[in-house]
C-alpha positions as CSV (number, residue, x, y, z in Angstrom):
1,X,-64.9,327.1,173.2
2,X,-67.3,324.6,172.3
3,X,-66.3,321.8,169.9
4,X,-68.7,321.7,166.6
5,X,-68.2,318.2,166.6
6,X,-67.4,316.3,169.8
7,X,-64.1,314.3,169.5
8,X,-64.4,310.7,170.4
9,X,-62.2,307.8,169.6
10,X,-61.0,307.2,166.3
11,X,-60.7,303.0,165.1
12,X,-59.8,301.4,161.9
13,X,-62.6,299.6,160.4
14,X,-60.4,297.7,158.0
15,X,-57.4,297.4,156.1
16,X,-57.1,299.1,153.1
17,X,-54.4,300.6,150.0
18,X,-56.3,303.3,149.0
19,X,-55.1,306.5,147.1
20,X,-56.1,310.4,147.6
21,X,-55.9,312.6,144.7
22,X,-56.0,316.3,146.4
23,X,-55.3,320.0,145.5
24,X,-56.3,322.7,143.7
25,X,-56.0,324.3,140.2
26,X,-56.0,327.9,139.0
27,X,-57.5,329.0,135.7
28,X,-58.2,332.9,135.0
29,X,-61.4,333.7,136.9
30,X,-63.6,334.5,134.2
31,X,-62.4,331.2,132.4
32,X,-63.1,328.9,135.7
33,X,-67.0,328.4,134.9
34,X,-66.6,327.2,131.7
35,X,-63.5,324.9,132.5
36,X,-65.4,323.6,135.3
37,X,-68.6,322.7,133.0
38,X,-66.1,321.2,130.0
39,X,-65.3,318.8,133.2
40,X,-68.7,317.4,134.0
41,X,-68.6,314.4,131.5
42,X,-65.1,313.9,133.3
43,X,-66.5,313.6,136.6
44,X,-69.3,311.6,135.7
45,X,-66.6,309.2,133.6
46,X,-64.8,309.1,136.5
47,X,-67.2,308.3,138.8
48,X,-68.5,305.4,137.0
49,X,-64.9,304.0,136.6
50,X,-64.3,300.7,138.5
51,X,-62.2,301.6,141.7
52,X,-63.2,305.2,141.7
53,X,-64.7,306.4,145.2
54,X,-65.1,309.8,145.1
55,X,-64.2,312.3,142.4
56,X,-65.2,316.3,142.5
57,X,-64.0,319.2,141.3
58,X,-65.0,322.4,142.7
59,X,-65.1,326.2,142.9
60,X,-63.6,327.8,145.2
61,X,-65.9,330.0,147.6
62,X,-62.2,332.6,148.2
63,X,-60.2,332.8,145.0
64,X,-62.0,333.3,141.7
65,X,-59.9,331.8,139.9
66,X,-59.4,328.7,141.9
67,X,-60.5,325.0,141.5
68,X,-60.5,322.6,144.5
69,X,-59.6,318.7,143.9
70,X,-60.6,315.7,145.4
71,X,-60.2,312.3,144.4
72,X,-60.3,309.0,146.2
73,X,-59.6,305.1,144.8
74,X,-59.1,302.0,145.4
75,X,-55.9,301.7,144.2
76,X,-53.1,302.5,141.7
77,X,-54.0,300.5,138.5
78,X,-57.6,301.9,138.5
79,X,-56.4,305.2,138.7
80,X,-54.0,305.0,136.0
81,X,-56.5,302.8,133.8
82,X,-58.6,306.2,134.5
83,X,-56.0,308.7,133.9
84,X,-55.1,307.7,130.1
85,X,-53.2,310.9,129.2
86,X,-54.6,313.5,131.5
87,X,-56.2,316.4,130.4
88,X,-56.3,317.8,126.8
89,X,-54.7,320.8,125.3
90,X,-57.5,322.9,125.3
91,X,-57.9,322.2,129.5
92,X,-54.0,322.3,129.7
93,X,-53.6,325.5,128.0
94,X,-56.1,327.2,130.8
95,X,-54.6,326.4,133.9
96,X,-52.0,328.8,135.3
97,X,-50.7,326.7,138.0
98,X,-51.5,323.4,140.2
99,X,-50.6,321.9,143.5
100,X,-51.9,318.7,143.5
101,X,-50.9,315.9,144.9
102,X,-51.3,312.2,145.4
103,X,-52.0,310.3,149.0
104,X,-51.3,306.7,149.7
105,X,-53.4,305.4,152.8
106,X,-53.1,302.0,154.1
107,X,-56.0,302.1,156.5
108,X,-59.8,303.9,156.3
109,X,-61.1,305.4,159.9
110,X,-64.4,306.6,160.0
111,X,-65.3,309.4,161.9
């Protein structure tokens, strides 16, 4: 079998504390479009937040009523400064479930 992406060694490039946000939420799948677009100004808060490196949230290409989530900063106090009080009660009252988790990395390696 051929690899897609040919393995080679892996190396730290530096020391960091760095936290992953990752998961995935379900909302009813006619209700996931419209959940998805009350997030945009969200995303683009978030992204312009000091410490933020990455934030997305995504449909799922399998489940319909799924939503795929991604976060990635610096480190705990920008991400709580972000956080506030989480979602409202509108967003809260759509989703059905949630596995999402939260990722402390001490190092980066780039592939």
């Amino acid at each position: 079998m051929t690899e897609v992406y040919p393995r080679r060694a892996l190396t730290p490039t530096e020391e960091v504390s760095m936290i992953i946000v990752a998961g995935s939420l379900n909302v009813a799948p006619e209700h996931r479009s419209a959940y998805l677009d009350h997030c945009r100004e969200v995303i683009s808060s978030a992204r312009s937040t000091p410490g933020c490196l990455d934030f997305h949230l995504s449909a799922d290409p399998l489940e319909a009523g799924r939503i795929n989530v991604y976060e990635r900063w610096r480190g705990r106090t920008e991400l709580d400064t972000f956080r506030g009080s989480g979602t409202d009660d509108e967003q809260n009252a759509q989703i059905l479930g949630a596995d999402v988790r939260e990722y402390i990395c001490d190092r980066e390696i780039r592939l």
